[in-house]
MIVO-748731 format. One record per residue: residue in one letter; x, y, z of N, C-alpha, C, O in turn. Coordinates in pm, whole numbers, plus 50000, padded with zeros to 5 digits. Layout:
<sedrens>
AXYZXYZXYZXYZ/...
</sedrens>
This chain:
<sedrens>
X475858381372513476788385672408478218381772447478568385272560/X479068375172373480348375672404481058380472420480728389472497/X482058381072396483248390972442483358395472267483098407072233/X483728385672175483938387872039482908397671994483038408971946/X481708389672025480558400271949480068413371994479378422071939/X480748412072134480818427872208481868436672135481748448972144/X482928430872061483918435972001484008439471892484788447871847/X482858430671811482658430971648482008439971657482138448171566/X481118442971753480078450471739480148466671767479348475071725/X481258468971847481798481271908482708487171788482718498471738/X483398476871760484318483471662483838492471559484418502371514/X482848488471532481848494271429482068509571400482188513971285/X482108517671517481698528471563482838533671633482748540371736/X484328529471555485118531271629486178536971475486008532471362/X487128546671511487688553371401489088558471457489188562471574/X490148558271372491508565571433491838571471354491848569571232/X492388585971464492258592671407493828595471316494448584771321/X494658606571236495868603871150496638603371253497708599171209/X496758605571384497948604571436497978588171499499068583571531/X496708579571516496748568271549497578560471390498578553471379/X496598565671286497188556571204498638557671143499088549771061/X499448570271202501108572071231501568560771305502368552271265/X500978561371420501538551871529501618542171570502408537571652/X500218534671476500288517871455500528513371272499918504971205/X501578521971236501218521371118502008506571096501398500471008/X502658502171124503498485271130502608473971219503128463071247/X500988478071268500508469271212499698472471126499788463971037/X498878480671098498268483771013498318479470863497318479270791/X499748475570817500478470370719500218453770692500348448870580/X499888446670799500178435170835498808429070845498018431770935/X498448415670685496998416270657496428410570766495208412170775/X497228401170892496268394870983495678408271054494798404871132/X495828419371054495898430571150494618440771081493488442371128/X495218447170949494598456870907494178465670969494198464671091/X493738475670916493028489871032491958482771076491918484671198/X490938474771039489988469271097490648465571223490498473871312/X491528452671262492028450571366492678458971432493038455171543/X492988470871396493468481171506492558490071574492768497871667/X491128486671488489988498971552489268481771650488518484771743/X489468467671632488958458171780489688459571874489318458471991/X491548463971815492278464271952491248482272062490838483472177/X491278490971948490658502272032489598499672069489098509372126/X488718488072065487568491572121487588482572235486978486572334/X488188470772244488728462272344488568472672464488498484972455/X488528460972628488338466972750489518450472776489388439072732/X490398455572851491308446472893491168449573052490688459973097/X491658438573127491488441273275493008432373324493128420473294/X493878438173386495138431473429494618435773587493998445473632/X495168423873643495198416073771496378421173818497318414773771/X496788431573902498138429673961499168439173845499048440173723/X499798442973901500118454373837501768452673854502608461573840/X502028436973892503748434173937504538430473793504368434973680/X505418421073841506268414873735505518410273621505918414073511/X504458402373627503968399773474502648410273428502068409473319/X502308421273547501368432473496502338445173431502048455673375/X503208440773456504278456873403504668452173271504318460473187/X505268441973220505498440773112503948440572998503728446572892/X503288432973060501638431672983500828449372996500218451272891/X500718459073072500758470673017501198476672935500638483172847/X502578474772963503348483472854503068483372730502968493172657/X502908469272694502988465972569501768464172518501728462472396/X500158463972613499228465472539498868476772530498008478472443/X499388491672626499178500572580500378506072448500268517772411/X501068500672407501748506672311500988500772188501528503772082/X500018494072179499488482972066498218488772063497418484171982/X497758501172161496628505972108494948497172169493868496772110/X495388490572324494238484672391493378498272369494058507572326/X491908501272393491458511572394491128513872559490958524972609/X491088506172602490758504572775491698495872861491698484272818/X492338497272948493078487573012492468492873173492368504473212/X492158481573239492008480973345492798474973427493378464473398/X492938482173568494478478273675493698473373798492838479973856/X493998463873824493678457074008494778459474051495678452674002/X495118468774148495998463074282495788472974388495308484174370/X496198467574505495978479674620497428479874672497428483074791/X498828477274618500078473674674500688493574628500488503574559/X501468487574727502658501374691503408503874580502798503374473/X504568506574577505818503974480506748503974609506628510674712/X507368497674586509168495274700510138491074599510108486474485/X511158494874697512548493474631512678477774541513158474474432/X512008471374642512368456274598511468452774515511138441074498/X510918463774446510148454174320510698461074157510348455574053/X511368470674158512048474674080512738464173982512728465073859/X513248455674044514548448373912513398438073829513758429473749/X512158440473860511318434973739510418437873708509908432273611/X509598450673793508228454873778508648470773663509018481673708/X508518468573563509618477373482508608490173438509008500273378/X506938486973489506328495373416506728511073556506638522973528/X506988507573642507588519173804509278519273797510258511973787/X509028527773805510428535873855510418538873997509528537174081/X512168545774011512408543174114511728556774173511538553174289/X511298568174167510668582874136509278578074206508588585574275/X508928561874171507518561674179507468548974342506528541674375/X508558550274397508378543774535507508547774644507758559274680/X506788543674694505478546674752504148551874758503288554574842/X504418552474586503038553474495502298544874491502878534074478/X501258544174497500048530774484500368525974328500438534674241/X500538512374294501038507574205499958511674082500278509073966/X498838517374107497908518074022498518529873967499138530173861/X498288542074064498438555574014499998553673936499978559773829/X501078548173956502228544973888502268544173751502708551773664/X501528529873748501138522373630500358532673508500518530673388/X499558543073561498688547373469499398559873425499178566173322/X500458562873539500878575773482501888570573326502018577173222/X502458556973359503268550173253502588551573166502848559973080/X501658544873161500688537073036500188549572955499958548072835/X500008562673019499948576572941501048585872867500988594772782/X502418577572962503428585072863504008574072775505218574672752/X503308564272724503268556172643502468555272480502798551272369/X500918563072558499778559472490499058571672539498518569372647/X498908581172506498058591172540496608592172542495868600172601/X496298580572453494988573072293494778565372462493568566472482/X495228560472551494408547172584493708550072705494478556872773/X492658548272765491888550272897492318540672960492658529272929/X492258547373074493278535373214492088539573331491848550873374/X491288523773373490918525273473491168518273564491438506373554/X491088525673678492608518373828491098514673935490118521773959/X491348504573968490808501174128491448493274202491438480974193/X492108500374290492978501774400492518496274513492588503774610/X491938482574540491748475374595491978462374565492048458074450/X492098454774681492348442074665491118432774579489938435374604/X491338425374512489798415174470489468405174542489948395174594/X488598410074530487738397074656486278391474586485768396174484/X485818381674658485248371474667483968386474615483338384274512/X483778395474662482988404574699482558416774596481468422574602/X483708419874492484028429574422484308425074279484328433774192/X484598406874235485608404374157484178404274041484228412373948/X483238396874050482258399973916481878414173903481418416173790/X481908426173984481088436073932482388441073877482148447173773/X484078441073916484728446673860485038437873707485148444073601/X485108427773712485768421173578484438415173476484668408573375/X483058418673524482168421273420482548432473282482688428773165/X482638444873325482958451773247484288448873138484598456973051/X484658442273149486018436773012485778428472960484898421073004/X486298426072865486388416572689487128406272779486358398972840/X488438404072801489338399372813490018397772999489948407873070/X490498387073046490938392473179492358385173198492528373673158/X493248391773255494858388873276494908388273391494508397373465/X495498374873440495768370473568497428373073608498188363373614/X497678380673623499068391673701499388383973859500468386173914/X498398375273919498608377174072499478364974103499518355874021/X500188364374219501268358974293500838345974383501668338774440/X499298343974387499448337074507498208326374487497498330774396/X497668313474538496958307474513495578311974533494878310074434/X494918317774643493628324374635493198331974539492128329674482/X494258345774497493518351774409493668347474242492998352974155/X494558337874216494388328374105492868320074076492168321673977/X492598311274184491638304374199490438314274224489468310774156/X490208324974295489158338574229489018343674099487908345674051/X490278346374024490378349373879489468345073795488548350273731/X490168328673814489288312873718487698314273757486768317373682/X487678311473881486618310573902484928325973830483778324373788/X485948340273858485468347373810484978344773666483808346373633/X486078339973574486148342773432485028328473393484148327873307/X485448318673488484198305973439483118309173446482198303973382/X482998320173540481298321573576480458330973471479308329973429/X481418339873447481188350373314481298347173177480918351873070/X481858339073211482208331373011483528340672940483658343272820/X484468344773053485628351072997486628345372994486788335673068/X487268348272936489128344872888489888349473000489688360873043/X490588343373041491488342973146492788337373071493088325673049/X493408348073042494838346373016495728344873142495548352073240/X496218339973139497398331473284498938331373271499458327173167/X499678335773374500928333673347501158332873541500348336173628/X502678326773558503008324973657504638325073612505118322873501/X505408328673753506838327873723507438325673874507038330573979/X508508316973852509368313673987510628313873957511048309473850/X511558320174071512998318373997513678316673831514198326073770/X513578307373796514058309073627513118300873576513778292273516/X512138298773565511128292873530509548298173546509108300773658/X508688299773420507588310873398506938293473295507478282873265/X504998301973264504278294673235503248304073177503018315373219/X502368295173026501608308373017500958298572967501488288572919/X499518301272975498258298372918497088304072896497068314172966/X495788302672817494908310572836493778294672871493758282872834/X493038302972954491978294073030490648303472992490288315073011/X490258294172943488418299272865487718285072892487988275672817/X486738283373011485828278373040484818272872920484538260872926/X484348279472828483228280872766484248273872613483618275372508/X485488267772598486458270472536487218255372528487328245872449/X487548258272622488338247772698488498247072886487878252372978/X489608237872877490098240473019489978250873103489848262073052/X489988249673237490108264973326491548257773415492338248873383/X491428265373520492708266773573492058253573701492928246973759/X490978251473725490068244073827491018227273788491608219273861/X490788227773641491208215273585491938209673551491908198573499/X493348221173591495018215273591495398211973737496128202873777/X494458225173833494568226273959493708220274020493038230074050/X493128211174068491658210274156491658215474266490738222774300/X492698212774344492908216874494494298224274489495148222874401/X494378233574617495268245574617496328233474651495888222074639/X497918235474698498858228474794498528234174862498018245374855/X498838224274990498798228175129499938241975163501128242975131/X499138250975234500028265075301501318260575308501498248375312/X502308268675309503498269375278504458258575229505628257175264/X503708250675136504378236475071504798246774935505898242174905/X504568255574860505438261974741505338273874817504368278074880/X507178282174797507388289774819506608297874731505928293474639/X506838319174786506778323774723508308328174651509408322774663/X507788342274558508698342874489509238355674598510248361774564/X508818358074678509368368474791510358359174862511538361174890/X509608348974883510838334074984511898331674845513088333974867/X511538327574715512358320874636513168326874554514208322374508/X512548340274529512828347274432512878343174302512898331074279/X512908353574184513088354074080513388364773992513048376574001/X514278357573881515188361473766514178375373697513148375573630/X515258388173764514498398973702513538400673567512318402773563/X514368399073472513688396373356512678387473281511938390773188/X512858371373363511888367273368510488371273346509988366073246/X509748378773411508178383373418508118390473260507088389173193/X509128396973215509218403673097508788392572981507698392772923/X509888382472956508638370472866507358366472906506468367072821/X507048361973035505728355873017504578366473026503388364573003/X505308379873071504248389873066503938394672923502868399872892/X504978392372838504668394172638504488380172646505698378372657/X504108370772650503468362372606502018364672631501158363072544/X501798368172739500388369472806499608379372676498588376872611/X500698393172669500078404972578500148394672447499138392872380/X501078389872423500538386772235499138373672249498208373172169/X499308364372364497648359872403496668365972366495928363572271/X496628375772455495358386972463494848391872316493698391072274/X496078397572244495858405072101495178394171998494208394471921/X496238383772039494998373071913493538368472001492648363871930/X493338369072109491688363772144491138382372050490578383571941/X491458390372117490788400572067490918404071923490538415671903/X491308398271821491708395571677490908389471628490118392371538/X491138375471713490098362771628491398358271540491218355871421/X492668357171593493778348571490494318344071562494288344371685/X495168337071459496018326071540495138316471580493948314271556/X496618307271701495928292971762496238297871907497358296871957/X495268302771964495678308372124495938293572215495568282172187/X496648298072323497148286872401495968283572505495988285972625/X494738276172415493178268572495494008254572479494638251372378/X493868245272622494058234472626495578236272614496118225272621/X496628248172596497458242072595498458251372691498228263472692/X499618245872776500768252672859501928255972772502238246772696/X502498264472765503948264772751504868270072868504848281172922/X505588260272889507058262573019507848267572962508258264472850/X508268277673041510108282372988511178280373120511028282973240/X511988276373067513278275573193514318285673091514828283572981/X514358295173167515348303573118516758297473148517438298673046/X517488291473251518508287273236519038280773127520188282273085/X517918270973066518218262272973518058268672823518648266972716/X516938277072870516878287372732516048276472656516338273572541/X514778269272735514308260572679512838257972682512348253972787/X511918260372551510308262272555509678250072558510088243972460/X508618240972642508268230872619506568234572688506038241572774/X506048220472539504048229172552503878215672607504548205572584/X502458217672716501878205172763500518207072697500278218772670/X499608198572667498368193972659497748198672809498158196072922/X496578206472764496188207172914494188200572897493348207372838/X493968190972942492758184672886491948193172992492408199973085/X490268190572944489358197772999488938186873093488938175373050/X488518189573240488338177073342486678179973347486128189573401/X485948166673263484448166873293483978165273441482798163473469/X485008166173536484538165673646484938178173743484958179073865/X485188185573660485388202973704484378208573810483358209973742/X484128211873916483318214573972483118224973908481888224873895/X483578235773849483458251173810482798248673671481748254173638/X483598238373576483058243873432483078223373297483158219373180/X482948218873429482238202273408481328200373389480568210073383/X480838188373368479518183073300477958186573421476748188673409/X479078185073541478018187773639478118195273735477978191573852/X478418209173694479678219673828478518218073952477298216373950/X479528219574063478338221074159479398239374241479218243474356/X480268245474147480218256574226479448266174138479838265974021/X478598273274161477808285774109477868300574142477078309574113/X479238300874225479248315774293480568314074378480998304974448/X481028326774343482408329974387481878322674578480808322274639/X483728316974622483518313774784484538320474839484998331274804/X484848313874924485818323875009487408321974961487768312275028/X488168324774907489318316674846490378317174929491258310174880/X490698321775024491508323875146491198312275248492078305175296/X489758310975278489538300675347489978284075321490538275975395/X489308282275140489798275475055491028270875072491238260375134/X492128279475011493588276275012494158271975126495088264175113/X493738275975268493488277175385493678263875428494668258075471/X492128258775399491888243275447492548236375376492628224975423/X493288238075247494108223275176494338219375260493428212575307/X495538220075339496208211875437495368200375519495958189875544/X493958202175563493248193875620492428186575534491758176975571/X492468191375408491248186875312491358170675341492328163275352/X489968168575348489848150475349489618148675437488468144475448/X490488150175578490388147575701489788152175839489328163375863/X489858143175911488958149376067489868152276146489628150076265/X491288158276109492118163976154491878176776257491428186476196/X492108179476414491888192476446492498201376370493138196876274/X492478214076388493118224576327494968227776480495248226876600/X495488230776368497078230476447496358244776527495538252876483/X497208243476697496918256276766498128266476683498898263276593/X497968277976745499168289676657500458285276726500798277776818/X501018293576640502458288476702503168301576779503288313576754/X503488293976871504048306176983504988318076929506008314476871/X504788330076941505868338676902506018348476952505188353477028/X507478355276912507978369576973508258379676855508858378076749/X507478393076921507758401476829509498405076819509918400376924/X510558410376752511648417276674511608426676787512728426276837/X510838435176853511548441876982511728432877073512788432277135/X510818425377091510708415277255512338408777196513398410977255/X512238402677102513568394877102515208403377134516198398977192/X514928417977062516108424077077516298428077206517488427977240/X515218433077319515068430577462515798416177505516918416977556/X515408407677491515988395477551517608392177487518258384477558/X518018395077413519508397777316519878404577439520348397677529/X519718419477459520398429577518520778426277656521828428877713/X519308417677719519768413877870520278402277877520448397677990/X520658394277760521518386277762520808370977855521278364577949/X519888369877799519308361777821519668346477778520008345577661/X519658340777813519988319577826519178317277675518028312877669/X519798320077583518868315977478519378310177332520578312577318/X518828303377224519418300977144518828305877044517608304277047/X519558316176879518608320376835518978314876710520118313676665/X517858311676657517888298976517518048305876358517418316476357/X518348304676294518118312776191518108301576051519058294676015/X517128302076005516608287875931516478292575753515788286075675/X517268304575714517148308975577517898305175488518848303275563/X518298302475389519358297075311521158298775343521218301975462/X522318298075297523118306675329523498316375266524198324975320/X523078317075120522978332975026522198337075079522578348775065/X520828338575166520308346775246520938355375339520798367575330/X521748348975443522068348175506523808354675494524488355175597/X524408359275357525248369575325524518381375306524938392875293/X523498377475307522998392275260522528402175375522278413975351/X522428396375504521908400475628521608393075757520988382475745/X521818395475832521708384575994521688392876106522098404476105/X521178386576210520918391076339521848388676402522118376776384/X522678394076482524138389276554523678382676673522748385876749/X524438373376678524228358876720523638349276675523718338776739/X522828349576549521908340676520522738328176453523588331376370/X522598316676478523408301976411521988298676339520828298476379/X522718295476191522258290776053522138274076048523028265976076/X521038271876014521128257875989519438258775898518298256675942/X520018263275735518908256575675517488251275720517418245875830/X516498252375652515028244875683515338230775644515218221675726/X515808228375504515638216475482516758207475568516578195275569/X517608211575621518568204675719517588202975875517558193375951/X517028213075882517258210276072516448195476100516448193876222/X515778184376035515758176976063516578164176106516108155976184/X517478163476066519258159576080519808167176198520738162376262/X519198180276232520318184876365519208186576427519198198676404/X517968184676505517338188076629517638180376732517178182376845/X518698167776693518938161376830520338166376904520928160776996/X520728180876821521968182276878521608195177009522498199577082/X520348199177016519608213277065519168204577202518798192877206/X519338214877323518898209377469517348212877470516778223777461/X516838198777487514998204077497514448210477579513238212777571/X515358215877697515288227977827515338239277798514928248377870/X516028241177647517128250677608515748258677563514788253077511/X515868274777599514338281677500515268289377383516108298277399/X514768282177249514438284277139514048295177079512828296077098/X514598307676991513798310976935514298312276759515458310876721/X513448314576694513768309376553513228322776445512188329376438/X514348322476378513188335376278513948330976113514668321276092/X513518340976018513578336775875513638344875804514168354975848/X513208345275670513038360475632511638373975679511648386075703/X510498362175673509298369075708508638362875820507778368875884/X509078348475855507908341975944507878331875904508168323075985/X507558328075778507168314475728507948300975756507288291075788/X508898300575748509568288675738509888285575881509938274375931/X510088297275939510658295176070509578290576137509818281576216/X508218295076126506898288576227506828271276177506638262476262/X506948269176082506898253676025508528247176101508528235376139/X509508253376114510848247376183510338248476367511058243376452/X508958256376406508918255076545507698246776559507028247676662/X507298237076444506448227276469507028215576437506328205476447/X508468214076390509068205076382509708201576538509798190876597/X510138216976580510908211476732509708205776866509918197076950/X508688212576852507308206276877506828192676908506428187677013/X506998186676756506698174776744508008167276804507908155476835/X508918172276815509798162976846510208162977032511088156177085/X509598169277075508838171777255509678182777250509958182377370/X510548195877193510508204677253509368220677290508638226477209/X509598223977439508488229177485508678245377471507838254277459/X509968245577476510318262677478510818269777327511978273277306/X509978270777252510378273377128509478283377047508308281277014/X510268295577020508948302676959509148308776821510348308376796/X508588313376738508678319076648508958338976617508148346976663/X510238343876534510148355376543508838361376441508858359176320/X507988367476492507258375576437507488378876313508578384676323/X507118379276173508018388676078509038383776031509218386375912/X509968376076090511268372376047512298385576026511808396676045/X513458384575993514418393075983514208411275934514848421075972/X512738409775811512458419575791512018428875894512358440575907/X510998420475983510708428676108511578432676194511458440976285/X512658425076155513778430376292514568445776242515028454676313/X514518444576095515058456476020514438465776059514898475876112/X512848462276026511938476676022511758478276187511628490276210/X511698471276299511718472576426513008480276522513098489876598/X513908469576466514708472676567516178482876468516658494176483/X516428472076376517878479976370517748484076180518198476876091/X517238493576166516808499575987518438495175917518248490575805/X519558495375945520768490075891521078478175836522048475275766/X519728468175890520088454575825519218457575645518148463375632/X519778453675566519108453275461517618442175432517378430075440/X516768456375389515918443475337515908435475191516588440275101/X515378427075174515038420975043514488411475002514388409574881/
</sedrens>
C-alpha cells in the first residue's frame, strides 16, 4: 500500500471536530484543500529527522496545519548556540533533550496533534523499523552519513524523502521519491572526502536561513500528502539569500543508481559512517593515514604554564579569532599556512588547535608531509580549552 492509499484510506474514518474546523478554517475555504484535505492532513504520520534549524521551522508549521502525527528523531540537547535558528526551543529549554523541547512546542501550538519522540540517534539499525511507520519522511540532518541513511531508508520503503540542506547564506530543497523519481544516491553517488565541506558548526549560518528551507520542506510535505500541485521530483531549488535569489536545477534519475537503478545492487541499509569514512580512499590501494598526534586542552595549558619551548598555532579564520583565543596563540589561517610553513623551525615542537579539532589535524598533516616531526594536534580545539581549562573564553 502506499503512502497515498494509506492516506485515502485512513482519512475515511477521520472527522474534526468544531473547534478543528475554527482553526483551519482558511484552509478549509480553499478548493485545492477542502475539509476533505484537512481530515488527509489529520490522518497523515509525518516523521522529521533532526529536530535543528530546518526541523524547528518544519514542526511548527506542520503542526499548526493540522499534521495528525508528527514524528521527532534526535538524541541532541538544546544549547545556547542553537537558539538564533532552532526557533521551535527557547532559551527556558537549554539542556532539554531536543525531543522533549520540540513536543512540548508542537502542543502549545496544536493540542489536536500526536507527537512521537525517539530520542536516539538513527542508525543503520533502527532507521526502517522507525520510519516504516510514516506516510512521509523529512530529512532535518546536518551531515553526510545520516543523509545517505535517510535516502537510502526511504528508497528501500518506497517513501518520500523531502530534503533540505543549508550553509551560511545559501539553503536547497527537494523531494527525493525513489519509486518517483530521483533519490539523493543520484545527485550524490559518493560522499566528499572527510573534512573537504565544512560544517555549518565550522562555517556557520545565517540565522534565519533554516526558516525558508524548513517552510519549503513543510509546504513539500502538504502537497505529497494532498495529491496537488507539482512537488519538487526531479527537481532542486537554490536560494542565496544574499542575493535574494531562487534558481531550480533539473535533477535527472541515474539508471545506474545502485539504490533505485535499473540494476541496484544495494538491498539493505550499510554502515554509513564507515561509507562517508572511506570516500577519501575510495578507488585506491592507498594505506589508511596513521592518527594524528595530539594533546588534550589541560596537557597544553600545563605546558603554557611551565613555559615550555613551544609554538602554538592557531589556524581559524580571523573573525574567529575576535571572538576568542588562547593567549599566545599566532593566527595564520588554514587556507594560508601553505605559503608560511617554510617560515616555522622543523626542530621547533608545534602545537596547533582550531575551533573543534578539525582543521587543525589536516594543518598537522600538512606540516608532516612537509618533514616536520614535532607537531601535534589540540584535542577539541578551542572549545575544549573553554570547557577544560579556562570557562571565560566564549564558546560558539
Amino acid at each position: 500500500m502506499s503512502h497515498l492509499d494509506r492516506i485515502n484510506e485512513a482519512f475515511a474514518g477521520v472527522s474534526l471536530s468544531g473547534e478543528e474546523i475554527h482553526r483551519y478554517g482558511r484552509h478549509l475555504v480553499m478548493p485545492e484543500i477542502t475539509i476533505d484535505g484537512q481530515r488527509k492532513l489529520k490522518a497523515a504520520r509525518v516523521l522529521c529527522v533532526g529536530t535543528g534549524g530546518l526541523g524547528s521551522p518544519l514542526l511548527t508549521y506542520l503542526a499548526a496545519a493540522g499534521i495528525g502525527k508528527l514524528g521527532i528523531v534526535d538524541f541532541d540537547f538544546v544549547d545556547h548556540s542553537n537558539l538564533h535558528r532552532q526557533i521551535i526551543h527557547s532559551t527556558e529549554s537549554i539542556g532539554q533533550p531536543k525531543v522533549v523541547s520540540a513536543r512540548k512546542r508542537i502542543h502549545e501550538i496544536n493540542p489536536n496533534v500526536e507527537v512521537e519522540t525517539h530520542e536516539v540517534a538513527l542508525r543503520s539499525g533502527n532507521a526502517m523499523g522507525i520510519c516504516r511507520g510514516y506516510d512521509v519522511i523529512v530529512d532535518g540532518t546536518d551531515n553526510f552519513p545520516a543523509r545517505y541513511l535517510v535516502n537510502d531508508t526511504c528508497a528501500l520503503l518506497g517513501k518520500p524523502n523531502v530534503y533540505g540542506s543549508i550553509f551560511r547564506f545559501e539553503g536547497q530543497c527537494t523531494v527525493f521519491w525513489a519509486t518517483k523519481g530521483p533519490c539523493y544516491r543520484c545527485l550524490f553517488p559518493d560522499p566528499p572526502p572527510p573534512g573537504l565541506v565544512p560544517s555549518c558548526a565550522e562555517g556557520g549560518v545565517l540565522g534565519v536561513l533554516p526558516g525558508i528551507i524548513g517552510v519549503m520542506q513543510a509546504i513539500e510535505t502538504i502537497k505529497i500528502i494532498l495529491g496537488i500541485g507539482d512537488p519538487l521530483i526531479g527537481r532542486l531549488v537554490a536560494f542565496d539569500a544574499l542575493r535574494m535569489r531562487f534558481r531550480e536545477l533539473k535533477l535527472p534519475k541515474d539508471p545506474a543508481c545502485p539504490i533505485c537503478g535499473e540494476k541496484p545492487t544495494i538491498r539493505e541499509l550499510i554502515d554509513y559512517e564507515q561509507f562517508c569514512g572511506a570516500a577519501a580512499t575510495a578507488g585506491t590501494t592507498a594505506p589508511k593515514e596513521a592518527p594524528v598526534p595530539e594533546i588534550t586542552a589541560t596537557e597544553l595549558s600545563a605546558r603554557l604554564a611551565a613555559k615550555k619551548d613551544l609554538i602554538l598555532l592557531d589556524v581559524r579564520e580571523p573573525h574567529e579569532y575576535q571572538i576568542c583565543r588562547i593567549p599566545g596563540a599566532r593566527l595564520i589561517p588554514l587556507g594560508e599556512l601553505s605559503r608560511k610553513i617554510h617560515e616555522f623551525d622543523p626542530d621547533q615542537e608545534i602545537l596547533i588547535h582550531c575551533k573543534s579539532g578539525g582543521r587543525s589535524a589536516t594543518a598537522v598533516r600538512a606540516f608532516q608531509k612537509a618533514g616536520f616531526r614535532h607537531v601535534k594536534n589540540v584535542r577539541g580545539g578551542i572549545l575544549a580549552w573553554s570547557k577544560e581549562v579556562d570557562p571565560t573564553v566564549p564558546r560558539y
